[in-house]
SEGU-418835 format. One record per residue (C-alpha): residue number from 0; x, y, z. Coordinates in steps of 0.5 Angstrom, whole numbers, plus 500, padded with zeros to 3 digits. Each point is the difference from the previous one (the first is absolute). Layout:
BEGIN
   seq    xx    yy    zz
   NUM     X     Y     Z
...
This chain:
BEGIN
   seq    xx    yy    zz
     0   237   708   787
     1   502   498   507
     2   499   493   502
     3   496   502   506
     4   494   501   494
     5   500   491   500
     6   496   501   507
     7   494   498   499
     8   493   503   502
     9   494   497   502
    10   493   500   496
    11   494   497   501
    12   500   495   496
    13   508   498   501
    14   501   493   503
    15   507   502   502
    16   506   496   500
    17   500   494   505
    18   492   499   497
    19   504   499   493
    20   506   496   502
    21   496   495   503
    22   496   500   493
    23   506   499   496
    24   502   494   506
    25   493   496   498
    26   502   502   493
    27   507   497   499
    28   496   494   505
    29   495   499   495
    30   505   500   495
    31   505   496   503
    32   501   494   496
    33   502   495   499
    34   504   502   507
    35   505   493   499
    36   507   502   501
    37   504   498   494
    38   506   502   499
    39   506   495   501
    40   507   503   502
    41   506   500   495
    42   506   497   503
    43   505   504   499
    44   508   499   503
    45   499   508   504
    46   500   503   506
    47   493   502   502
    48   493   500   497
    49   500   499   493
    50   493   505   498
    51   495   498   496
    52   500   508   496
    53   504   506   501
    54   497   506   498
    55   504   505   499
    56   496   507   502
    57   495   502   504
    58   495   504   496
    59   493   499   498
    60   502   494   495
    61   505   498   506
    62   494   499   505
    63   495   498   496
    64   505   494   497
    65   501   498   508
    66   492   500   501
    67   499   496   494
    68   506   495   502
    69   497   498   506
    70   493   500   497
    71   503   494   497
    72   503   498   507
    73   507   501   497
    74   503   500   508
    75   507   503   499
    76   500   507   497
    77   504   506   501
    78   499   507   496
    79   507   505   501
    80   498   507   499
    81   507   505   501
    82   495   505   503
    83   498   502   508
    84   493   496   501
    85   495   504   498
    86   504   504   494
    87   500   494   496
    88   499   502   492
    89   500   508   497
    90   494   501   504
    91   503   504   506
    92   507   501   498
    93   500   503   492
    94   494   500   498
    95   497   507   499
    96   493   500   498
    97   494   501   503
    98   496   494   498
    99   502   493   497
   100   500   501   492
   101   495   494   499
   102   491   499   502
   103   498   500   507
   104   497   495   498
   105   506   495   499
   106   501   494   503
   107   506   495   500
   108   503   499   507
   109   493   496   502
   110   501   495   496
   111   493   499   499
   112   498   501   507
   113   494   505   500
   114   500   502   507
   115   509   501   499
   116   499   505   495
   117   502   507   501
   118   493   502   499
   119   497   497   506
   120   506   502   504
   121   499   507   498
   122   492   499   502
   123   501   497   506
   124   502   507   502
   125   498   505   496
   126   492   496   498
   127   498   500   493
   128   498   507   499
   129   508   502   502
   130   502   494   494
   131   495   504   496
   132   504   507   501
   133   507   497   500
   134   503   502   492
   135   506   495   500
   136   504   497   506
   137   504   505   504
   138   507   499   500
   139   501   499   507
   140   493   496   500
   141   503   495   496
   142   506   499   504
   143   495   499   507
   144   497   495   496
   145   505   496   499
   146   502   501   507
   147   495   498   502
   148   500   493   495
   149   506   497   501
   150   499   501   509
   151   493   497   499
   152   503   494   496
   153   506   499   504
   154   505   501   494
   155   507   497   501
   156   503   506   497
   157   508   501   503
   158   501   508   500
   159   506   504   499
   160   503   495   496
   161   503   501   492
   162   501   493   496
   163   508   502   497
   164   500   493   497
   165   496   494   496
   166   504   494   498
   167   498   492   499
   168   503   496   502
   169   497   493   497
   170   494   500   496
   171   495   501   506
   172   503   505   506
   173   504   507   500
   174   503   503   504
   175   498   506   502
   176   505   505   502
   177   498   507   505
   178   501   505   504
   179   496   501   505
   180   501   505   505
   181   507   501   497
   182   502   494   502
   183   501   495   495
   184   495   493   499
   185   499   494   496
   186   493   496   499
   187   498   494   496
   188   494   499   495
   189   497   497   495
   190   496   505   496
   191   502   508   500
   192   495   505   499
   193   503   506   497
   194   494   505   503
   195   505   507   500
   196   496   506   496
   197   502   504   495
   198   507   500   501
   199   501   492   502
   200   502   499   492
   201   504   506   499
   202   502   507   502
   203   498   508   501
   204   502   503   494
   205   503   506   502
   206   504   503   493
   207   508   500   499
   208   500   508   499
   209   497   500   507
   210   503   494   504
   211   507   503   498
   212   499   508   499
   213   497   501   507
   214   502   498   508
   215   494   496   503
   216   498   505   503
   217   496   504   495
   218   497   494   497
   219   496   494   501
   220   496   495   496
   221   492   500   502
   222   501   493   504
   223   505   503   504
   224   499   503   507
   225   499   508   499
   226   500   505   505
   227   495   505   498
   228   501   504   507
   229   506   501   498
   230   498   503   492
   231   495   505   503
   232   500   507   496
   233   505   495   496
   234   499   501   492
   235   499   493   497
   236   501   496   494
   237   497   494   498
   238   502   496   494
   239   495   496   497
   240   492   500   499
   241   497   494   503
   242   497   498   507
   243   506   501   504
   244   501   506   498
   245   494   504   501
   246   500   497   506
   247   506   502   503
   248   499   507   497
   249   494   501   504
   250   503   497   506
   251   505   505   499
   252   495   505   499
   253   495   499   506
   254   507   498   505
   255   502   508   499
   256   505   499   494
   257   498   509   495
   258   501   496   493
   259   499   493   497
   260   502   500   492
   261   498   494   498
   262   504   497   492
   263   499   496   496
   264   502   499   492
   265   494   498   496
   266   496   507   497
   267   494   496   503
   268   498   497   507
   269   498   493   498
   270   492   500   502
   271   498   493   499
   272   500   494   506
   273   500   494   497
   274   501   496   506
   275   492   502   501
   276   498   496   494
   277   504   495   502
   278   496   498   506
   279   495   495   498
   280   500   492   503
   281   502   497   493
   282   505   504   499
   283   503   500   507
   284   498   492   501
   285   503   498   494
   286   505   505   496
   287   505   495   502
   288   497   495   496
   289   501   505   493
   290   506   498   495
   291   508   503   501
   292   499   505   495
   293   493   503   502
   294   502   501   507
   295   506   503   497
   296   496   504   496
   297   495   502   507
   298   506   502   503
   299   504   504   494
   300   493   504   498
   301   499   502   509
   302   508   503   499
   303   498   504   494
   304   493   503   504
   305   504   501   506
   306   495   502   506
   307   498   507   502
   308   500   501   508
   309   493   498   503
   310   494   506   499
   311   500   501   508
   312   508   500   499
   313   500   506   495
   314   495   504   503
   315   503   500   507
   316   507   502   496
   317   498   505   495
   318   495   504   506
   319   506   502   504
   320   503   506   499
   321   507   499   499
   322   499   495   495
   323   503   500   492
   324   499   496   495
   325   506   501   494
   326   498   495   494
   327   506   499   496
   328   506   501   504
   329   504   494   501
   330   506   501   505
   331   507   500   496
   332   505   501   504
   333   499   502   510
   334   506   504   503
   335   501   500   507
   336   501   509   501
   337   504   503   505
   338   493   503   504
   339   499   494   502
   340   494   499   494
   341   500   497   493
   342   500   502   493
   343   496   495   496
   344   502   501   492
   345   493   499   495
   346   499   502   493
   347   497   506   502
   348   505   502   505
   349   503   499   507
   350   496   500   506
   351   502   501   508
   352   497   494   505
   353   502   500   506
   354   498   492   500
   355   498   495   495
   356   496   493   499
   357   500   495   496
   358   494   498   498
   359   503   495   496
   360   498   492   501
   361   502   494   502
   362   504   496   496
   363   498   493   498
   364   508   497   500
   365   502   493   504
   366   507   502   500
   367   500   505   505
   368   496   495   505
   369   505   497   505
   370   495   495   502
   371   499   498   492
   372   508   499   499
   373   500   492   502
   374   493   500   495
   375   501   504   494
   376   505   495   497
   377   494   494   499
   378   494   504   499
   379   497   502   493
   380   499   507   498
   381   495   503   496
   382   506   501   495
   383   501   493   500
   384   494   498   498
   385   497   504   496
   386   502   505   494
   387   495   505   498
   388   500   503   493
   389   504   506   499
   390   495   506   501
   391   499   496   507
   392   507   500   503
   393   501   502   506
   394   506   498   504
   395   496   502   507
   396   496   494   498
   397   505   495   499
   398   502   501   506
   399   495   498   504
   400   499   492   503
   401   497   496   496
   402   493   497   505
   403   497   493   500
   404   492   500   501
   405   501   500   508
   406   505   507   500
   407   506   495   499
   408   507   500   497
   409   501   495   494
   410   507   497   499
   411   504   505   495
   412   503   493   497
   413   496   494   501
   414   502   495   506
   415   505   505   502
   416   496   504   506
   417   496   495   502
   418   498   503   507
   419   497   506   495
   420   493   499   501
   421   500   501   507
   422   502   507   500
   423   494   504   499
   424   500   508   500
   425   494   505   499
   426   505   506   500
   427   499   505   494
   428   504   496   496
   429   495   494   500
   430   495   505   496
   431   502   498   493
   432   499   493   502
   433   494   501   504
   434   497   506   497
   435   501   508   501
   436   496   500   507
   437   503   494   503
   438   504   503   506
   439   495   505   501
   440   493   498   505
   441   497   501   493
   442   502   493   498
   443   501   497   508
   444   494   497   499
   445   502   495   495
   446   507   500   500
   447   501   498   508
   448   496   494   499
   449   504   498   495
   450   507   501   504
   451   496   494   505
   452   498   496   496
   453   508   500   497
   454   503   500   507
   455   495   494   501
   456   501   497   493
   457   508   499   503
   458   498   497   507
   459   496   495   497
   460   504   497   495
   461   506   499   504
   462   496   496   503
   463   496   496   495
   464   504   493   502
   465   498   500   506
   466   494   503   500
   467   498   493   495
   468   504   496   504
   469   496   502   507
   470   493   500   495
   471   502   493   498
   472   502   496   506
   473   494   503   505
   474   494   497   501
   475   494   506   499
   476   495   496   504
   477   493   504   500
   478   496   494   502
   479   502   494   506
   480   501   494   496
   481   497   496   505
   482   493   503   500
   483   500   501   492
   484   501   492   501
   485   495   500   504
   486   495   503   497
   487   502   496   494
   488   499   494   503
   489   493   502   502
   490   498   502   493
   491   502   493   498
């Protein structure tokens, strides 16, 4: 889908979108309060403009944390995305599927705005009737809303721009060091929200035997940029049976390549979508609230069920010609051959590619995130925290960060790390702590919130002596004293 498909049309009863971003204006008036500029500075012995909040990722999550800080008139914010302005997030960049997997109905970014929801973006322009037609949000589509948001609001989002390094420097600022443009920066901060997707608190999983077996021109990962130009009448192979997979198969397939085979090692595919029956207010609202061991136990039995690709995804794979599924048939061993393909050894024998995809996941593993080295020596891990029973175990698990009520770090050791509970993350490793949907925009809805009550929370503590200190020694005169004394007097 190209993004000339955002463009709106114009029926009868669309009240287009200066009609709308006038309303949301009133709105966010209406809804300005209280407006009191609160905020006090930290005095910090550095060069520049020390921030309120850093948030690292300009993606959904991003965005809406921005909006919701300057709601609370938080005054210095900066969201850093390493992406192009207008390709922050997977949206345009390695996100394959047609339409975004969640309800068209989702709402999250708003922040409880009604006329700032997707849906009254998408009416503005297309009128009730063509929100009644539309199935899910085209993927494009999302990405124009997005554009759209944070242009309206006037975001501060710096682009081009990858945080390489987080490090505290006292137990209330970091510094923060990036590459912006390929030249090197340094910024200071308070609070630091890490906001960077899937892969912020990890890696793509690309299996040894591939990694070391083939030259990078025969394979990539799903999250990798992929030619599909250059893998027309190509033969594809593709390992794993999620989401991705189907996705990339059928973009392969539709952008000219003779042949998808997709493989996966179960004798069945997984057909059941948990992540639906997770979908209700009380479970996304308060799921952080249950005990170590039942959000474990959650998260434990979601891995067992695995997650089948979405009904429209699977459909728009397997009606291609050229499509192969092949139950049963784990990849043992890759080779590179002298025609330029590559031989993929199975249980069932060997198969010819000419290219091949990973469709293998993203790891949770902190250890291979540069900007979490200068952390990860003081932050709690669930593995520091919590020891399941036997037939729970799960090292994946005992990996991921250990979260406080507002998406915060706790102190791995007590008093060791007091700057803990200013680093926030909402990246997939926040999903143990804060419930298997909390970094999608499924759970955004309630999770943002909690991200800016923290940053708040913080802001406001440090604070806490000179806030009572002015409350104590100002007069809160609401009346004139010389004409209550007057009128006292009369009363006599």
């Amino acid at each position: 889908m190209s993004e000339a498909s955002i463009s709106p049309s114009s029926p009868a009863d669309a009240e287009g979108l200066p009609a709308l971003e006038a309303r949301i204006r009133q709105d966010l008036l209406c809804l300005d309060y209280p407006a009191k500029s609160w905020v006090e500075p930290l005095a910090a012995d550095v060069e520049g403009t020390v921030l309120d909040c850093a948030l690292i990722g300009g993606g959904q999550f991003g965005v809406a944390l921005a909006f919701g800080l300057k709601r609370e008139h938080v005054p210095n914010v900066m969201v850093y995305d390493r992406g192009p302005e207008g390709f922050e997030g997977p949206w345009m960049s390695f996100a394959r599927m047609d339409m975004l997997r969640t309800p068209k109905e989702l709402t999250g970014p708003d922040l409880g705005v009604g006329s700032l929801t997707f849906r009254a973006w998408y009416e503005a322009q297309h009128g009730r009737a063509g929100w009644d037609k539309l199935t899910r949000i085209p993927r494009p589509v999302w990405m124009g809303f997005l554009r759209w948001y944070r242009k309206l609001l006037e975001l501060p989002v710096q682009n081009d721009t990858e945080v390489i390094a987080v490090e505290p420097l006292s137990p209330k600022l970091f510094k923060l060091t990036m590459l912006h443009q390929g030249k090197r920066q340094t910024v200071h901060a308070r609070t630091v929200v890490f906001c960077s997707g899937a892969e912020g608190s990890g890696a793509r999983i690309v299996p040894a035997f591939i990694r070391e077996a083939l030259p990078a021109h025969l394979y990539a990962h799903t999250n990798d940029p992929i030619d599909f130009d250059r893998l027309k009448g190509k033969v594809i192979g593709l390992l794993g049976a999620g989401a991705s997979a189907f996705d990339n198969a059928a973009t392969a397939l539709e952008q000219g390549a003779a042949e998808a085979h997709l493989c996966f090692r179960r004798e069945q595919m997984p057909t059941q979508n948990p992540r639906r029956w997770m979908e209700f207010s009380g479970f996304l609202a308060h799921y952080p609230e249950l005990s170590d061991a039942e959000r474990w136990a959650y998260m434990h039995r979601l891995y067992d069920i695995s997650q089948p690709p979405p009904e429209p995804t699977f459909r728009r794979a397997t009606s291609l010609a050229g499509f192969h599924l092949h139950p049963s048939t784990p990849w043992q061993k890759v080779g590179a051959r002298a025609d330029g393909r590559v031989d993929v050894q199975t249980p069932q024998g060997v198969m010819k590619f000419d290219f091949i995809i990973a469709a293998t996941g993203i790891s949770v593993d902190l250890r291979v995130r540069p900007e979490f080295a200068g952390l990860l020596p003081g932050m709690a891990l669930w593995g520091d925290r919590y020891s399941p029973p036997a037939e729970l175990a799960d090292d994946r698990l005992a990996g991921f960060p250990y979260l406080g009520r507002y998406c915060d770090l706790q102190e791995k050791t007590p008093g060791a790390a007091p700057w803990a509970q200013r680093v926030f993350t909402i990246t997939r490793g926040a999903t143990l702590s804060m419930g298997p949907s909390a970094a999608s925009n499924s759970n955004m809805k309630y999770t943002a919130p909690r991200i800016v009550a923290g940053v708040t929370r913080q802001l406001f503590l440090d604070a806490r002596q000179s806030y009572y200190e002015r409350f104590a020694g100002t007069r809160h005169d609401e009346l004139d004293r010389g004409e209550v004394a007057k009128k006292l007097r009369a009363a006599a």
